[in-house]
FIKOLZA-1660 file (N, C-alpha, C; in steps of 0.1 Angstrom, whole numbers, plus 5000, padded with zeros to 4 digits):
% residues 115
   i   px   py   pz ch aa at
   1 0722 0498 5218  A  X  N
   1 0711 0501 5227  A  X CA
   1 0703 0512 5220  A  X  C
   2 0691 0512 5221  A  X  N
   2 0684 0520 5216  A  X CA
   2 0681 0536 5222  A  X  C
   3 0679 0544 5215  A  X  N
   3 0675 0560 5221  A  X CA
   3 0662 0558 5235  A  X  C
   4 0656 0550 5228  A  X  N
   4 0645 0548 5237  A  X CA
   4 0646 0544 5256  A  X  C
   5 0654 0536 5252  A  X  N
   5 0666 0529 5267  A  X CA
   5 0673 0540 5270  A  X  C
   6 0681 0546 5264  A  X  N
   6 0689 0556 5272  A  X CA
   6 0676 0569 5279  A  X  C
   7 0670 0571 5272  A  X  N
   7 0658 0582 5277  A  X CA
   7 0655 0576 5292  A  X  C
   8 0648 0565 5291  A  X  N
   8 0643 0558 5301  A  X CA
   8 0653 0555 5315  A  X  C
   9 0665 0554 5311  A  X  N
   9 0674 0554 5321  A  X CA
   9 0677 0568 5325  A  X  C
  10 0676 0577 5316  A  X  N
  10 0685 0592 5321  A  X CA
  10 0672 0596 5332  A  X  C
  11 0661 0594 5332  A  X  N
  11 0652 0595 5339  A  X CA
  11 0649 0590 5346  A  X  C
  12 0658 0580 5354  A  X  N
  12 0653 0575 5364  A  X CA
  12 0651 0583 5377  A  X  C
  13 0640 0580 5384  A  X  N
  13 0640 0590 5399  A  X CA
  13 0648 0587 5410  A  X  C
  14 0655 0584 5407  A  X  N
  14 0666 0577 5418  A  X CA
  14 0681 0583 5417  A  X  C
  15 0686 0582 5430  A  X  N
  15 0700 0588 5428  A  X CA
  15 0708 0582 5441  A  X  C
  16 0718 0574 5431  A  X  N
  16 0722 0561 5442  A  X CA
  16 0731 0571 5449  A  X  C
  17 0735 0562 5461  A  X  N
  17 0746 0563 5475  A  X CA
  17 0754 0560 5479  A  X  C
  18 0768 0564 5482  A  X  N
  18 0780 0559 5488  A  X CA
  18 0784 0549 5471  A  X  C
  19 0788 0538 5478  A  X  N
  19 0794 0528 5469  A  X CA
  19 0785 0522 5462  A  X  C
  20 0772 0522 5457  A  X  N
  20 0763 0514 5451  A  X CA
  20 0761 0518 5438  A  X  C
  21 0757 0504 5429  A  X  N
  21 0755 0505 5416  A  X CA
  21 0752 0495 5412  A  X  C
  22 0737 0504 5403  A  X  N
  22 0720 0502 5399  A  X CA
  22 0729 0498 5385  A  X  C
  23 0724 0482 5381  A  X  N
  23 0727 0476 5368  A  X CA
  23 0714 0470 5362  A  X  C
  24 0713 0470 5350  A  X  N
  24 0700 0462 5342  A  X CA
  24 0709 0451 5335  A  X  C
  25 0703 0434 5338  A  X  N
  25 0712 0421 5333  A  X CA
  25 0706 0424 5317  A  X  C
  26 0717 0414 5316  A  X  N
  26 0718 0419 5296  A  X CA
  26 0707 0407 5289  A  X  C
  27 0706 0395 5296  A  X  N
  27 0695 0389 5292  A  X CA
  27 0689 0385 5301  A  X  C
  28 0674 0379 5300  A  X  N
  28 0667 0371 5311  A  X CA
  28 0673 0357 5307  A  X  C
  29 0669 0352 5325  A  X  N
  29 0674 0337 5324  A  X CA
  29 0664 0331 5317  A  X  C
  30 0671 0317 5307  A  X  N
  30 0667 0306 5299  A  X CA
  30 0675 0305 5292  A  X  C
  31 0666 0298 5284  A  X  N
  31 0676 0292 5271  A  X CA
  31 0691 0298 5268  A  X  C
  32 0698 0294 5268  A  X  N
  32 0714 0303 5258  A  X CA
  32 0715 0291 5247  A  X  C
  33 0727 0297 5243  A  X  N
  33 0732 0290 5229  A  X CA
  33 0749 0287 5237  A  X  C
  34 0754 0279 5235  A  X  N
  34 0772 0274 5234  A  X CA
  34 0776 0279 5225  A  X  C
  35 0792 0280 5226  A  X  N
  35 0798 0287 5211  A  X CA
  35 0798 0278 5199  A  X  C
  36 0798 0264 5206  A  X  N
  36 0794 0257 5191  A  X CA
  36 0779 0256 5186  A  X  C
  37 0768 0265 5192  A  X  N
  37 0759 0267 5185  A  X CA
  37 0747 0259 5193  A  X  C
  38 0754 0251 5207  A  X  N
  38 0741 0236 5213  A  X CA
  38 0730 0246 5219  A  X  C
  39 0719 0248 5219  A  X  N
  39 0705 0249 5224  A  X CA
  39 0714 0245 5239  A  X  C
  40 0717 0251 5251  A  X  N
  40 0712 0248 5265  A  X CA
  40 0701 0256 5272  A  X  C
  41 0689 0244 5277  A  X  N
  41 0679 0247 5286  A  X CA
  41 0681 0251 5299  A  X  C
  42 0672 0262 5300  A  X  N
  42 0674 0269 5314  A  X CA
  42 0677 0261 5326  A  X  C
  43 0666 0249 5322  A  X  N
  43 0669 0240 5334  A  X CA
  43 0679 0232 5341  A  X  C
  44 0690 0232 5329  A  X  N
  44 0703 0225 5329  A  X CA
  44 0711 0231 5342  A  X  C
  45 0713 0220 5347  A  X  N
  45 0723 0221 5363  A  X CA
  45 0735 0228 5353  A  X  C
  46 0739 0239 5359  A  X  N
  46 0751 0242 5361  A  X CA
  46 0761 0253 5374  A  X  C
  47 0772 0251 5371  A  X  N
  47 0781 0255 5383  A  X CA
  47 0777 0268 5388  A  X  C
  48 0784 0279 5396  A  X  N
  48 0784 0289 5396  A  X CA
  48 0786 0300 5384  A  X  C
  49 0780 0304 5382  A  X  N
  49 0780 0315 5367  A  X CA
  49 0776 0329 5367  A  X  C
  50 0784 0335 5366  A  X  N
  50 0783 0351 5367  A  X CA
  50 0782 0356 5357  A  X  C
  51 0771 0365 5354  A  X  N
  51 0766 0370 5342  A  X CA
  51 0770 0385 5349  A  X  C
  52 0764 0391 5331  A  X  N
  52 0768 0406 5324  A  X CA
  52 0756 0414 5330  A  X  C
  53 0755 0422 5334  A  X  N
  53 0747 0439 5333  A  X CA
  53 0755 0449 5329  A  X  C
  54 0743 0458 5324  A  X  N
  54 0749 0474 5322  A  X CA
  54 0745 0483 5336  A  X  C
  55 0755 0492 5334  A  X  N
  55 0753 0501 5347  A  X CA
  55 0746 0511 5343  A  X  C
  56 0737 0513 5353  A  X  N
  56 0726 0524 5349  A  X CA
  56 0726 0534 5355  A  X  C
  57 0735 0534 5370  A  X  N
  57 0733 0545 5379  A  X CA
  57 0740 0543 5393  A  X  C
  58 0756 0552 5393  A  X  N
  58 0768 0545 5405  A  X CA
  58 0762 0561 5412  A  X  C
  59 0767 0555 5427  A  X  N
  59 0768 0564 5437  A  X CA
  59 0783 0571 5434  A  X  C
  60 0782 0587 5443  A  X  N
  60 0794 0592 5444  A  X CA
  60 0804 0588 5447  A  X  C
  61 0806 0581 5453  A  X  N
  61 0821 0574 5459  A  X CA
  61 0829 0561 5448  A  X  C
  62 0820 0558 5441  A  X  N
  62 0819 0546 5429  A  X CA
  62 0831 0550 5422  A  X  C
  63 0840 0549 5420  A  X  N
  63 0853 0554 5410  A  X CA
  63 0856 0541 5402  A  X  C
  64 0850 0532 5398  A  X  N
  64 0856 0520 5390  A  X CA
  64 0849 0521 5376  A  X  C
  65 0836 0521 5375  A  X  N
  65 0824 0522 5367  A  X CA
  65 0822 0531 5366  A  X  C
  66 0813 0532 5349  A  X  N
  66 0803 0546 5346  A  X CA
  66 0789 0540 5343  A  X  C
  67 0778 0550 5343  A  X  N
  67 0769 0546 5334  A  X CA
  67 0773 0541 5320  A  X  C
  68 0766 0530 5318  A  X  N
  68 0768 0523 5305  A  X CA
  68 0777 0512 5307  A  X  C
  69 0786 0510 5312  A  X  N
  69 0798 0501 5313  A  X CA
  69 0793 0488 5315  A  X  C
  70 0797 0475 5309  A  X  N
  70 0792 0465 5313  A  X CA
  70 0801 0454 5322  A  X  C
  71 0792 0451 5331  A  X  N
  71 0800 0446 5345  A  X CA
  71 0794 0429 5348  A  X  C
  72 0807 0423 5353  A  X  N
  72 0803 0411 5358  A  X CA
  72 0801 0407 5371  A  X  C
  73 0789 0402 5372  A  X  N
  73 0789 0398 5388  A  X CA
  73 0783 0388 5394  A  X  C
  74 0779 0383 5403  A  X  N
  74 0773 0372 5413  A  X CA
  74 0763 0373 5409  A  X  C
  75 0748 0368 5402  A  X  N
  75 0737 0368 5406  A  X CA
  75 0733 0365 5417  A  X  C
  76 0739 0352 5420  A  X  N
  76 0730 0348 5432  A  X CA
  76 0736 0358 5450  A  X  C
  77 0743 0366 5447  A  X  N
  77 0745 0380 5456  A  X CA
  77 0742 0396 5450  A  X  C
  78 0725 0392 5450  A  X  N
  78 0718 0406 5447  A  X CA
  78 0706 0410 5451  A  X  C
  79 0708 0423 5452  A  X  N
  79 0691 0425 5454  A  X CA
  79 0681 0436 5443  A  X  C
  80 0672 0427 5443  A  X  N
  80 0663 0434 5432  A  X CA
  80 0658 0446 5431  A  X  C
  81 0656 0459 5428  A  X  N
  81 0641 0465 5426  A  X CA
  81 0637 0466 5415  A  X  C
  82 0624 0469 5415  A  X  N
  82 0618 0474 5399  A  X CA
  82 0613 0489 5406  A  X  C
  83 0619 0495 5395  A  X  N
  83 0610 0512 5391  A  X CA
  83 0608 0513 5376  A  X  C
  84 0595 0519 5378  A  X  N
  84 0586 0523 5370  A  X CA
  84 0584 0506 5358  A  X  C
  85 0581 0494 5369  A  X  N
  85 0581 0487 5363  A  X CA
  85 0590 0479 5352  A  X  C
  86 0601 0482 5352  A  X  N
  86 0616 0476 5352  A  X CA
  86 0625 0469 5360  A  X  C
  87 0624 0456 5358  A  X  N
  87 0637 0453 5371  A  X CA
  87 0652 0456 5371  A  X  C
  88 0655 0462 5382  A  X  N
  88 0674 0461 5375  A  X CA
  88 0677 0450 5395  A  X  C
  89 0693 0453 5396  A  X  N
  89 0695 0448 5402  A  X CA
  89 0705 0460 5410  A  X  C
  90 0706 0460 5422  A  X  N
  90 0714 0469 5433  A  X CA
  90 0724 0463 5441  A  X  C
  91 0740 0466 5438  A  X  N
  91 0747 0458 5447  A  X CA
  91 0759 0473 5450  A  X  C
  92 0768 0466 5458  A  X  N
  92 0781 0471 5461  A  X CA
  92 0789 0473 5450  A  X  C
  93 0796 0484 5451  A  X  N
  93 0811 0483 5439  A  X CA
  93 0819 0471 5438  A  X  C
  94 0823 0467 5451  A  X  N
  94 0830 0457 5458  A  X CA
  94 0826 0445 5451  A  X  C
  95 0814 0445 5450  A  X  N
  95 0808 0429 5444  A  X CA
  95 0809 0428 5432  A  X  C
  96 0815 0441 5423  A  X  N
  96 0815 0435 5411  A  X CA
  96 0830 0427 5408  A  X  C
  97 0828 0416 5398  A  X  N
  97 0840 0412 5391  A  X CA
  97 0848 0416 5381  A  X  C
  98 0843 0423 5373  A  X  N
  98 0850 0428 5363  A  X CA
  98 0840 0438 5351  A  X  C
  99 0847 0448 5351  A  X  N
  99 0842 0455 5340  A  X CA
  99 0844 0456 5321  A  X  C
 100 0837 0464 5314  A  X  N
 100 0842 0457 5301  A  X CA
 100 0834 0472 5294  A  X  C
 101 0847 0477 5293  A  X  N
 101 0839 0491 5287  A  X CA
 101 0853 0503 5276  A  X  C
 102 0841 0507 5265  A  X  N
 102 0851 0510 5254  A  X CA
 102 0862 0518 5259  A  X  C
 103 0859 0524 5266  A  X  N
 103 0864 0533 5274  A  X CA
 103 0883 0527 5276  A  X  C
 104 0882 0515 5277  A  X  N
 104 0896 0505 5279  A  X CA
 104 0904 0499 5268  A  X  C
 105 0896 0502 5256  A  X  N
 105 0903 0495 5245  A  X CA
 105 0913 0502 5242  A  X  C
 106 0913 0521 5244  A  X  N
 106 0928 0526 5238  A  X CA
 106 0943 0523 5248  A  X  C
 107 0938 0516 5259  A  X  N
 107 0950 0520 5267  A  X CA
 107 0959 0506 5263  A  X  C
 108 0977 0509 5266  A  X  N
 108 0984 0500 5267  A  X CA
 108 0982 0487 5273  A  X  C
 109 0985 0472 5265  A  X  N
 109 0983 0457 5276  A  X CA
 109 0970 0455 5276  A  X  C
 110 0959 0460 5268  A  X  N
 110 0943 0460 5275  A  X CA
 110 0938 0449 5269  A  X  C
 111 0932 0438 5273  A  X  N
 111 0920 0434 5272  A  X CA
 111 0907 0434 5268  A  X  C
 112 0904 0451 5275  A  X  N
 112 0892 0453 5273  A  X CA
 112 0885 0450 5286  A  X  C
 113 0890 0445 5293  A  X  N
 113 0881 0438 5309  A  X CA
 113 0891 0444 5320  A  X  C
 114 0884 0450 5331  A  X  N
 114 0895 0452 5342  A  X CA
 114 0891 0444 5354  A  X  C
 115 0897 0433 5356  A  X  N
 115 0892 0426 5361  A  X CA
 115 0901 0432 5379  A  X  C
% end
């Protein structure tokens, strides 16, 4: 991530509450690529799919996540805002699925994901 993105985030005017936590998704929806390399179109039906954000900003009570950590969760259970002309996305601790942060690679049995 760039210096530029961290600046922008450490400045946000906001300061979340209780259990919530402000993430930015890691891509916009369209096109991806498959691991064997296939072009799939945005338009392509598919199942339920929970994508990656970074966490940008947990309330006090938040004990699972930090800023920066990248978390999996529901898209289609979220709600939007944009500040200062950025969208991220605002949900519950609860709602997330799993996290994925360096922070986990030294410990014993790890994965890397605390699911």
């Amino acid at each position: 991530m760039s210096a530029n993105r961290n600046e922008q985030h450490d400045k946000l005017p906001i300061r979340m509450l209780h259990d919530r936590v402000l993430v930015r998704q890691d891509t916009a929806e369209g096109e991806r690529r498959s691991g064997g390399g296939i072009l799939i179109p945005a338009t392509a039906a598919v199942g339920r799919r929970l994508a990656w954000a970074e966490v940008v900003a947990v309330g006090q009570n938040v004990r699972g996540v930090e800023p920066g950590d990248r978390v999996l969760y529901d898209p289609e259970d979220r709600a939007e805002v944009e500040v200062r002309g950025v969208a991220y996305v605002l949900m519950r601790e609860r709602d997330l699925h799993a996290v994925a942060a360096d922070r986990f690679e030294g410990s014993q049995d790890s994965t890397g994901l605390y699911l």
